[in-house]
C-alpha positions as CSV (number, residue, x, y, z in Angstrom):
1,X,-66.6,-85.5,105.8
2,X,-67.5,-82.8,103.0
3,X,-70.4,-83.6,100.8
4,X,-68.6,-82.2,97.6
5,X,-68.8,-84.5,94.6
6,X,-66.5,-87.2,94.7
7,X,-63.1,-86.5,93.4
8,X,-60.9,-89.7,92.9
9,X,-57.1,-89.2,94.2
10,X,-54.3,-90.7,92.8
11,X,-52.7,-93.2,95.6
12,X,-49.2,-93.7,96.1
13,X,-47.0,-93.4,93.0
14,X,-47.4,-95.6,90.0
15,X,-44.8,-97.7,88.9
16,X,-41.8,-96.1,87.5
17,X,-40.4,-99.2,85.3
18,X,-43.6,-99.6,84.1
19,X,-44.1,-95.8,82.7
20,X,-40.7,-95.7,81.5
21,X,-41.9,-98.8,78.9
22,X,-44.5,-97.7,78.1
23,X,-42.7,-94.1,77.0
24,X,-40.2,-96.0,75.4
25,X,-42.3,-98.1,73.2
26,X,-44.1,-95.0,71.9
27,X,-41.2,-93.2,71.2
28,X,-39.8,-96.0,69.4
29,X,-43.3,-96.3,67.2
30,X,-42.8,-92.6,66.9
31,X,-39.4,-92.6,65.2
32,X,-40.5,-95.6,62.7
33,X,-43.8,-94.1,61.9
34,X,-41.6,-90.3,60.7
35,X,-39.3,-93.2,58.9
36,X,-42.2,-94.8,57.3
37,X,-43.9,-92.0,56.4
38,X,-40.7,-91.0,54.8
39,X,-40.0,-94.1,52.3
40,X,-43.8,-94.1,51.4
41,X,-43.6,-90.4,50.0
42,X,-39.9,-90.8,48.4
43,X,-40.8,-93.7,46.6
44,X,-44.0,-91.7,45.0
45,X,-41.3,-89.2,43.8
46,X,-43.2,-86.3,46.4
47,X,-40.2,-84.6,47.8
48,X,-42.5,-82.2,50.0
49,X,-45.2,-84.7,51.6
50,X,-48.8,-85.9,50.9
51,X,-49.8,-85.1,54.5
52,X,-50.7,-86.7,57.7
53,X,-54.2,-87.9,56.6
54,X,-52.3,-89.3,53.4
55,X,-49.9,-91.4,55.4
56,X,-52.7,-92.9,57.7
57,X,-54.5,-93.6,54.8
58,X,-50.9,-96.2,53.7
59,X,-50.9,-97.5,57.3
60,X,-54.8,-99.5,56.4
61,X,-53.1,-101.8,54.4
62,X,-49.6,-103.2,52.6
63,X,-47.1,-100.8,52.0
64,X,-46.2,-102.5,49.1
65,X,-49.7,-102.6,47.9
66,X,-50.0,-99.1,48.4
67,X,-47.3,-97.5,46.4
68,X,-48.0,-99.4,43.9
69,X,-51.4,-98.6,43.4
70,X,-50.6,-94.7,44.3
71,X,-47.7,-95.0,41.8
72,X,-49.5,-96.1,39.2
73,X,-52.4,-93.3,40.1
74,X,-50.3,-90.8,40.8
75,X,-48.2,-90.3,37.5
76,X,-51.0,-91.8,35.2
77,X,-48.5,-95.0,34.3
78,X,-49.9,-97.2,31.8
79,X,-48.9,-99.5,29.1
80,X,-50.6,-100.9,26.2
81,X,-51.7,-104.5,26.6
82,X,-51.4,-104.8,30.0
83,X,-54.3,-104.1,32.6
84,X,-53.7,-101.9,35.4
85,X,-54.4,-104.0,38.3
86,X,-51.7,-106.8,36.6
87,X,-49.1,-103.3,36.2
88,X,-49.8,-102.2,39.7
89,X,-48.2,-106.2,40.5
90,X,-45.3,-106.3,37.8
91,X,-41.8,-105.2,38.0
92,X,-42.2,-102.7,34.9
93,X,-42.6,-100.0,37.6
94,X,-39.8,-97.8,38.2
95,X,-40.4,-97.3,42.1
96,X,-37.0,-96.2,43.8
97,X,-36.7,-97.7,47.4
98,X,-39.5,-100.0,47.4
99,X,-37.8,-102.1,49.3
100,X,-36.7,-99.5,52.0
101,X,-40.1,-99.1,52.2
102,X,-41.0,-102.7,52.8
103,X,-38.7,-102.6,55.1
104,X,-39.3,-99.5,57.2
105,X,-43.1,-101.3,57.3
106,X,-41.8,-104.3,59.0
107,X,-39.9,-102.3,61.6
108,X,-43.4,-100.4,62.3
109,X,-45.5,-103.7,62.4
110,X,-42.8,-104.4,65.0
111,X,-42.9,-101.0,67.0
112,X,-46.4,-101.5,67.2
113,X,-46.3,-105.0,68.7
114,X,-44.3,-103.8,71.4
115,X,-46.7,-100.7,71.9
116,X,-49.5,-103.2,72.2
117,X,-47.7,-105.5,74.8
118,X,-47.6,-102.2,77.0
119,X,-51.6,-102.9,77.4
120,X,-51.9,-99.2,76.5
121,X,-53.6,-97.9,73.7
122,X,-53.2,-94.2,72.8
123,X,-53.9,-93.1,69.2
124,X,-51.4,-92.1,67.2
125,X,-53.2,-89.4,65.4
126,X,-53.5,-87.8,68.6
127,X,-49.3,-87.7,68.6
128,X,-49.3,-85.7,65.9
129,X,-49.2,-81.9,66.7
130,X,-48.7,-80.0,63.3
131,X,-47.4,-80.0,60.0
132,X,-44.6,-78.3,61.9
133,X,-43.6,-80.3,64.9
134,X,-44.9,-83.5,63.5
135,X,-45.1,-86.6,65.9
136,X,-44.7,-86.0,69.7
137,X,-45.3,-87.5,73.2
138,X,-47.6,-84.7,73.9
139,X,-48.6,-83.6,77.9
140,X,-52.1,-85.4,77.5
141,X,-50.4,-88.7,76.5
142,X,-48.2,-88.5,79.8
143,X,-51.2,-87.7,81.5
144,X,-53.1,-91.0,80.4
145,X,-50.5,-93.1,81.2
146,X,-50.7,-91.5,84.6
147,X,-54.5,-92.7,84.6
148,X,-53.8,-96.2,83.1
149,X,-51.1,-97.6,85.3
150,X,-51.7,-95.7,88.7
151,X,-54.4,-96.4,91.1
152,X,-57.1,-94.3,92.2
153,X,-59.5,-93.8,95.1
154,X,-63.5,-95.2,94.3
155,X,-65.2,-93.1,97.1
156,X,-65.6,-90.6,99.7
157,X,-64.4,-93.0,102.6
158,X,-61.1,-93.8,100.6
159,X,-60.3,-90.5,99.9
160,X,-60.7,-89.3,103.5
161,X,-58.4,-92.7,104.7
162,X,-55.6,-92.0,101.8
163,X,-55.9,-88.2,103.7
164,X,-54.6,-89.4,106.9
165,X,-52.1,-91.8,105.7
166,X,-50.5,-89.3,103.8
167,X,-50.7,-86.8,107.4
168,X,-49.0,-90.4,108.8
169,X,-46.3,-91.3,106.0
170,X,-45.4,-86.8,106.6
171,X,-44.8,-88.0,110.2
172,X,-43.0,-90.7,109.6
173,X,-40.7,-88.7,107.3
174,X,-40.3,-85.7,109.6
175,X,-39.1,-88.6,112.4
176,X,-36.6,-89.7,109.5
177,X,-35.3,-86.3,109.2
178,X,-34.4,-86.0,112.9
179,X,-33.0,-89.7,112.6
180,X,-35.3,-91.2,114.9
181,X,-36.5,-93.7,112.0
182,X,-34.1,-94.9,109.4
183,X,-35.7,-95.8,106.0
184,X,-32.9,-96.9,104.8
185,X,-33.2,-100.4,107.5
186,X,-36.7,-100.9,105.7
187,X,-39.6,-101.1,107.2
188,X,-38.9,-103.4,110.1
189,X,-38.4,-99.7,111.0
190,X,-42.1,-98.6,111.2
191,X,-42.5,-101.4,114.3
192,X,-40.3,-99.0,116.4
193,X,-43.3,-97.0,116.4
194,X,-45.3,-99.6,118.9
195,X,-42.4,-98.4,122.0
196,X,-43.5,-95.1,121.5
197,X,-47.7,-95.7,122.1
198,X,-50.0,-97.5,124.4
199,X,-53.5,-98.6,124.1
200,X,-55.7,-97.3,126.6
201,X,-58.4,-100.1,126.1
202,X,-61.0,-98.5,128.2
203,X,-60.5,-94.9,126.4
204,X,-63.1,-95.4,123.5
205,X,-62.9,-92.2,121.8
206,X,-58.5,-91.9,121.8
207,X,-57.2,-95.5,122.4
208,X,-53.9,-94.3,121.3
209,X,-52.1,-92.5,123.7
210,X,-48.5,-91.7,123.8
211,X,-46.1,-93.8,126.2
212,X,-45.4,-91.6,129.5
213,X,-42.1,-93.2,129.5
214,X,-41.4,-92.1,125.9
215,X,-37.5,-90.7,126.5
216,X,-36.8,-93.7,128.2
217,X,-37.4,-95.8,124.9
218,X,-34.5,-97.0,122.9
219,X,-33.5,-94.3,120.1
220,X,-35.3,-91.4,122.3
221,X,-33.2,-91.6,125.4
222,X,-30.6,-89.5,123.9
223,X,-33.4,-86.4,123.9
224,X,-33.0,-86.9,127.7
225,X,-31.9,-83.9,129.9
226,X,-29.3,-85.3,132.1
227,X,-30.1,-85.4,135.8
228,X,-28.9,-82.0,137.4
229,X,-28.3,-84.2,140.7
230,X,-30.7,-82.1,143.4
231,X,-31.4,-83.7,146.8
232,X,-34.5,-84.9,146.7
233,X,-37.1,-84.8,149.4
234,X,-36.9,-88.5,151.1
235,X,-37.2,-88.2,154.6
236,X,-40.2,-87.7,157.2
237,X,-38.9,-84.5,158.1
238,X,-38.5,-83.4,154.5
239,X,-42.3,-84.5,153.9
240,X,-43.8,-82.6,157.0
241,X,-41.5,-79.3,156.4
């Protein structure tokens, strides 16, 4: 075996159902966090956006709280005899769609809960691309899930095993294609395998050795050459000629 630095290998492949979830659950925390960020800045009357750092800024506490207090900071409201902390709580403030935006917070609270059930935590900051494209699934975040929910070799000696199962499953699958295994029967198949090979106990170094009466195994036989029917030598007189 090489003494390179240790390289770990992905083995196998990792769970489809389980990456499709997780995808899901982002894109769906995607979609409410553009719908969020949406209601916040309509209902502080800013048709062209605060920004991304402005909208993380509202996700660190309520919604509610938060366009109020912006509201009131924002356009300088104020009215005599009453402070600004008890404004910022009244209903003198004329703040269109507060309730959508109450609203469009629950539904993120909830898009998060179901990204954290995933067990995978990748920050949403790092969705964002630009003020242009705005939130996406971007090729890193595909590429950490890949990390988090497949399985990777710890050492040299599982790297150079996973190596010649991979050269076995390629046999395996090149016997499939000339239908001497069938996949398809599960892998009761793989046993068939065990006609095809004996153990040569006293052979240290190759044990395995293939069967010299391999054609004449069930599912190989009809590789056979049929018998051309020559006279064989069986007599005395053929052995002494």
């Amino acid at each position: 075996m090489s003494k390179k630095e240790f390289t770990p290998i992905q083995i196998g492949k990792p769970d489809p159902r389980r990456e499709r979830e997780i995808i899901k659950a982002y894109q769906n925390m995607l979609n409410a966090a553009v719908s969020l960020q949406m209601a916040t800045e309509y209902c502080l009357r800013e048709d062209e956006g605060f920004g991304i750092d402005f909208f993380f800024l509202s996700l660190k506490e309520d919604t509610e709280k938060f366009i109020r207090r912006k509201f009131v900071e924002i356009n300088k409201v104020s009215i005599p005899g009453i402070s600004t902390e008890r404004l910022k709580e009244s209903d003198l403030l004329d703040i269109k769609e507060l309730d959508h935006a109450i609203e469009e917070r629950k539904n993120f609270d909830k898009a998060w809960a179901a990204v954290e059930a995933t067990r995978f935590i990748y920050p949403l900051r790092k969705l964002y691309v630009n003020d242009e494209i705005g939130f996406e699934l971007t090729e890193d975040f595909h590429q950490k899930i890949q990390y988090k929910i497949g399985r990777f070799t710890q050492n040299k000696q599982q790297n150079f095993i996973l190596e010649k199962m991979q050269e076995l499953c390629k046999i395996l699958n090149e016997l499939s294609e000339i239908q001497i295994l069938f996949p398809k029967k599960g892998p009761t198949e793989i046993e068939l395998l065990a006609d095809f090979v004996e153990i040569d106990k006293t052979n240290e170094d190759e044990p395995f050795q293939v069967s010299d009466i391999l054609f004449y195994k069930r599912r190989l036989r009809a590789f056979r050459e049929k018998s051309n029917f020559l006279k064989e030598p069986k007599t005395f007189e053929d052995f002494i000629a």
